[in-house]
N, C-alpha and C positions, 0 to 999 in steps of 0.2 A: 594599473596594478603594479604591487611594488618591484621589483628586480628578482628578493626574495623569491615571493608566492609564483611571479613566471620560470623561475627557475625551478620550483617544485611541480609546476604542471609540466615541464616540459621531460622532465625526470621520471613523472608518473607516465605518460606517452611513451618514453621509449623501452621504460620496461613492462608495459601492457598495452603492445601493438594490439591494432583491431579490434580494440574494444571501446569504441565512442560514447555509449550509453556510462561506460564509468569515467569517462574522460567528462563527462558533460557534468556529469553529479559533484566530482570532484572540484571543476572548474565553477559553479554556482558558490561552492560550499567557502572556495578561496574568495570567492569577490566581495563576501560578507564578512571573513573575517581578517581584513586587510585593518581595517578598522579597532580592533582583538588588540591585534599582532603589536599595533604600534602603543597603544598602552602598557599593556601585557608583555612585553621582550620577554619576560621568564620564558613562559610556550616557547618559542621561536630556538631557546640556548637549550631547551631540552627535547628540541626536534619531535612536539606530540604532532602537529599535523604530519611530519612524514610518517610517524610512527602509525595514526590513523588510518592511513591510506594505504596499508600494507595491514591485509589480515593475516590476524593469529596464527589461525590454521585453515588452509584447501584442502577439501580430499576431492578425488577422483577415481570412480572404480567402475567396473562393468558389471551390467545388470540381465545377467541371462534369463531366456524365459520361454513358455514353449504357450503356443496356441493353440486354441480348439483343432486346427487340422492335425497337430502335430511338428509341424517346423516352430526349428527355434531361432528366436532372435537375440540380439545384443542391444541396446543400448547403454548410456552411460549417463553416469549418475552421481550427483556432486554435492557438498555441501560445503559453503565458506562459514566459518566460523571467524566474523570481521574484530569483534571489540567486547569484551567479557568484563571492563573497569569498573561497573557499576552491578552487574549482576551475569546470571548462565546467559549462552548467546539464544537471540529468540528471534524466529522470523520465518515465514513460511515454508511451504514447499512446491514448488511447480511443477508440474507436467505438462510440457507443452515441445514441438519439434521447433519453434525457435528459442530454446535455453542452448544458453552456453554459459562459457567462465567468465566472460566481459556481463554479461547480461545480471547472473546469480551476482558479480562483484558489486556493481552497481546498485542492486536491490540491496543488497546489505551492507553497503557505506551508508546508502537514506535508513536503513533500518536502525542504525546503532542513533542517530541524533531522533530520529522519531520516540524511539523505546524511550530514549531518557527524556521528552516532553513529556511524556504521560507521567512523570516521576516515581513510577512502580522499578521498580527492581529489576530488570532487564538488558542485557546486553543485546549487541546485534549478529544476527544472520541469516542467511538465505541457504535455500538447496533444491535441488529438484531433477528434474531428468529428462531428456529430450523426448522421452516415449509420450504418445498421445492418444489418451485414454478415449477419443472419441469414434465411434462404431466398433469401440472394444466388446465383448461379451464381458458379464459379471466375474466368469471364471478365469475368460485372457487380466482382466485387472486386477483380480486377487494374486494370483499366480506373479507377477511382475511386482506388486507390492510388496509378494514376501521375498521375492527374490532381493530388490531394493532394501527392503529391511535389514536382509540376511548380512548385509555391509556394514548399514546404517548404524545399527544397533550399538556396537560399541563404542562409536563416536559423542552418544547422546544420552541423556538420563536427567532425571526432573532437576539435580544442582549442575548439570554441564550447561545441555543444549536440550530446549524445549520446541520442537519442529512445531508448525500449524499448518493450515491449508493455503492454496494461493491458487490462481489459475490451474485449471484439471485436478486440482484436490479437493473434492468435496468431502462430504463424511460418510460415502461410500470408501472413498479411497484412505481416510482417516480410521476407520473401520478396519481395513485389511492391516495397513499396517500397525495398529495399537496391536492385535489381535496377534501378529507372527513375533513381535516386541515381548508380550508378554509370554510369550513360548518360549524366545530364546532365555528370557533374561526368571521367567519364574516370579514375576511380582506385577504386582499391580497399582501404580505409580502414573503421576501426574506427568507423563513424559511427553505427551504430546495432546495441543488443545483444536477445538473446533470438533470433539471426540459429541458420540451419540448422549442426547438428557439421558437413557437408563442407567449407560454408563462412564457420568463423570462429567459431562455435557454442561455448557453455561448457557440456559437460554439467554434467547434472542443475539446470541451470537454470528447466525448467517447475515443479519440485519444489521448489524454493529456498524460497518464501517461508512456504511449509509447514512444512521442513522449518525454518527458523532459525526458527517460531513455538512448537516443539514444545522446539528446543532452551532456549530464554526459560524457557518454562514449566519443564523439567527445573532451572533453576539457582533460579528461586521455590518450586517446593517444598524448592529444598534448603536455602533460609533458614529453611523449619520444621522442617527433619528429615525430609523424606518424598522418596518417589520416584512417579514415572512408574508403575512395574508396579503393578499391579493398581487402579490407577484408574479411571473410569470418566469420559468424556468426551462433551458436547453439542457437536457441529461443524454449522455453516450453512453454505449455501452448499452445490456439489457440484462446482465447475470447480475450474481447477488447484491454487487456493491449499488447498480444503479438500483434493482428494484428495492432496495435497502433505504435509498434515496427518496424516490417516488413516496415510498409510502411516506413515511416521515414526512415530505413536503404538504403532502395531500392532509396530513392528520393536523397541522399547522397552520392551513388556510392558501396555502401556496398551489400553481399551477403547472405540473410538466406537459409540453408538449412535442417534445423529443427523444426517440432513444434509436440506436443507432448499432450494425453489425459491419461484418464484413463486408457483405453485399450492398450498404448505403445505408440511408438513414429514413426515419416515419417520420411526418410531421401532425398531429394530432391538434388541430388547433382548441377541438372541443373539450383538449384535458384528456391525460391517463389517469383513470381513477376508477374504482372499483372493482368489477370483471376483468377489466383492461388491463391490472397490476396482476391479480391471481394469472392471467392469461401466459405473465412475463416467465411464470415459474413451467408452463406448460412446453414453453418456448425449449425454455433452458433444458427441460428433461429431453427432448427431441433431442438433443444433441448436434441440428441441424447447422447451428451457428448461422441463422440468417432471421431477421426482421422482418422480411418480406410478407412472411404470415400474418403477421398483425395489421399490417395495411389493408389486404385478401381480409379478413376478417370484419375488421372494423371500419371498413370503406376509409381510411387514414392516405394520406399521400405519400407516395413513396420515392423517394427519390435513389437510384441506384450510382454505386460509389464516389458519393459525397459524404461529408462529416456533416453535423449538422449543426454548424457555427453561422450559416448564412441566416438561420433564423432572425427576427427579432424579437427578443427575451429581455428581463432585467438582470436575471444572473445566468451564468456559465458551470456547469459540472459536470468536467471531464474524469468521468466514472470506468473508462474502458483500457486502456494502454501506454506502454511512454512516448512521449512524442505525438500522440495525436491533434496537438493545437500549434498550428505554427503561427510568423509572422503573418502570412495573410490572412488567416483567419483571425488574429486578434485585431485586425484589419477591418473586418466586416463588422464583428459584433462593436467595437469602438463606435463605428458608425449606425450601426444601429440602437445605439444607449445602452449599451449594458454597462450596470453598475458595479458588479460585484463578479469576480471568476473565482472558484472554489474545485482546487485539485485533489479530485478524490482518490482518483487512480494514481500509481506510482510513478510521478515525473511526467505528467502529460503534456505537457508544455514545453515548446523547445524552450533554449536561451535566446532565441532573438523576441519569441513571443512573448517572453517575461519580458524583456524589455519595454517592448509596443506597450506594453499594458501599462508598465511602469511610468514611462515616458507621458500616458495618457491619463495619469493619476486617478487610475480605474483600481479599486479595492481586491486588491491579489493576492491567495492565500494559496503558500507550497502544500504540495502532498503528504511532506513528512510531518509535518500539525495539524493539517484538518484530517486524512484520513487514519489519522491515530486509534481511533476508536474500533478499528477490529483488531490489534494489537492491544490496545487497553482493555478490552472486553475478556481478550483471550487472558491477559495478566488477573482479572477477576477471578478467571475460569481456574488459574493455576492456585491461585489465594482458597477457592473453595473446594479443591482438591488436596489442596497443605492439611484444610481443616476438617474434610470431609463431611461439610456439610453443602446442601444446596441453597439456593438463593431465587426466591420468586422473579420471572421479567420486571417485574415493578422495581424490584432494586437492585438489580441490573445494569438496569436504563436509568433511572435516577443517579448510581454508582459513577454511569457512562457521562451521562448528561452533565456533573460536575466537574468530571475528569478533563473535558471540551470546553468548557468555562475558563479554567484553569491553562491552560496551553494557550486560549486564546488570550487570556492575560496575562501571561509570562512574555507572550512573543511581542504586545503593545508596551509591554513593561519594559523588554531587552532593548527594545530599538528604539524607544524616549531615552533611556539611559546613552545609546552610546551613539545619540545624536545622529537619527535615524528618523522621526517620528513616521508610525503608520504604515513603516516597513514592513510585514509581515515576513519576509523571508527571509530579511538580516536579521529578523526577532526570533523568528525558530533556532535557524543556523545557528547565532550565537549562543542563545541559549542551550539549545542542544551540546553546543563544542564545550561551552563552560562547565558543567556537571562531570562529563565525562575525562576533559582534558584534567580537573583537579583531582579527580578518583588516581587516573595515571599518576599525576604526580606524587599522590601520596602514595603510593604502592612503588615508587622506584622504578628502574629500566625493568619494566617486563615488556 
């Protein structure tokens, strides 16, 4: 890496101690576009990667809130507003006890080059709150939503910041808060998506980011000649993205026999499919966060805290968390033939495992292009709300399925060009940096 780019990571480290998950995203982002930089000098004289790597705007505010017994609690509650060059910033919201400012920074540096894959109109950001919505009552969640809101609100608006769902945000919680939004603010506006079909709602949107992960994968194997049907598939995770996933694989001839919680991982050799997938939504309602039920259920094996990368599959999607795939795991599956890894969840993958993978010219696609598609879905979502009309699943998914084509040939296009071929992650990265780094520049030091 050049002198430059280590001097800007080492600049970003010491003014965002303990925060590694952003250190890691930024460090990936650098080693792709070393390559940019030396073509490209303008970037480098008008300082856009640092300017990048420093969001717009942070906020941080406290989220009081009172319980069914009556005691009140505080939590805190954030939203990074990263990169607005190409359009309002867009990117979910979390609820979960490990959010922090390293964590939301992280999410929404990958979110600002992801948004501009999908080429809709969108900048980047992340927010969310360390409260954790599970064994809440419906009333402790509403209550903390509007408390949350009651900050939020000024912050955001269909041309600023358009929030979505993320971990603990379903569209219960999407719900609450559209709902205390349109109290404060008196209109009824496309301000925030993954919202209910009655009101505003894009179907098939729980399914989106599943389903454009599966679609990714279908256009990489078709760089080798192969297809989807009769594959055999490792899926993590069990909430929406992975059962997002499963289906989709299953509807294309493909076979999961993995998903995977806290508590370890199923291995299914018979195939998740039918009952087995509706089962995944019953799971999710429990609120239990554990896998273990579906093994008890479906006589499946169960393996207690393991990932479930020991399997042997043809392809890999890690649908669950950052970090969940390291070197030794990409260790295993190497060795067991897999051909293709598909990051559906945000950064699941260390950087040493991209590497292994890299090194083992195994078919590697980042998170921020293949799981595009619940961000792109939600940009649909915001397009049918401009217009106020609805849009059948069928063109939705076709909308989506295009949108996944298109990212995956931009990112084979980026990285043929700058002497990379079949890079997937120099082809996002650049890609992504080139759209938004020339928006900057045409718009002046903002």
């Amino acid at each position: 890496m050049s002198e430059y780019l280590q001097r800007l990571l080492a600049d970003v480290k010491a003014k965002n101690p303990a925060e590694p998950e952003f250190h890691q995203a930024v460090q990936e982002v650098a080693e792709s576009l070393e390559i940019v930089l030396e073509k490209h000098p303008e970037y480098k004289h008008a300082k856009i990667l640092e300017r990048m790597v420093e969001p717009e705007r942070s906020i941080t505010f406290r989220v009081p809130w009172m319980d069914d017994q009556g005691e009140i609690h505080i939590n805190r509650g954030y939203r990074i507003e990263f990169n607005s060059a190409i359009g309002p910033y867009k990117g979910g919201l979390r609820f979960h006890p490990s959010v922090t400012m390293g964590i939301l920074k992280f999410l929404g540096f990958e979110q600002t080059f992801k948004n501009s894959l999908t080429t809709l109109p969108m900048g980047g950001g992340k927010g969310g709150s360390d409260f954790d919505p599970k064994g809440k009552s419906d009333n402790e969640v509403m209550r903390f939503c509007q408390s949350f809101m009651t900050e939020l609100f000024r912050h955001i608006g269909p041309n600023t910041d358009v929030p979505a769902g993320d971990i603990g945000v379903g569209g219960r919680e999407i719900g609450f808060l559209f709902g205390q939004y349109k109290r404060l603010k008196n209109e009824f506006t496309g301000v925030l998506t993954g919202k209910g079909i009655n009101w505003g709602g894009s179907l098939i949107r729980p399914e989106a980011t599943g389903f454009g992960g599966v679609y990714f994968v279908k256009e990489m194997l078709r760089t080798i000649k192969e297809d989807i049907e009769g594959k055999t598939f490792a899926v993590s995770g069990f909430g929406n993205v992975a059962w997002g996933a499963i289906t989709k694989i299953n509807q294309l001839g493909g076979k999961v026999v993995t998903i995977s919680g806290p508590d370890g991982f199923v291995y299914d050799k018979d195939g998740i499919y039918g009952e087995k997938v509706d089962y995944l939504l019953e799971m999710r309602a429990s609120a239990k966060d554990t896998v273990k039920d579906y093994s008890d259920k479906f006589r499946a094996e169960f393996v207690a805290g393991k990932r479930p990368w020991s399997v042997k599959v043809d392809v890999a999607m890690p649908c669950a968390t950052q970090n969940e795939l390291d070197a030794d795991n990409a260790k295993e599956l190497i060795k067991n033939g897999v051909k293709c890894v598909c990051e559906v969840a945000n950064m699941p993958t260390t950087l040493e495992g991209y590497h292994t993978f890299r090194e083992a010219k195994v078919l590697f696609a980042p998170g921020k292009a293949a799981n595009a598609g619940g961000v792109a879905t939600s940009g649909l979502e915001m397009s049918q709300n401009s217009m106020r009309l609805p849009w059948s699943a069928e063109e939705v998914d076709k909308r989506l399925h295009e949108i996944m084509v298109r990212i995956h040939d931009t990112c084979i296009e980026t990285s043929d060009r700058f002497g990379t071929p079949g890079n997937y992650v120099n082809g996002a990265n650049i890609a992504g940096f080139l759209k938004v780094a020339d928006a900057m520049m045409d718009q002046g030091l903002v």
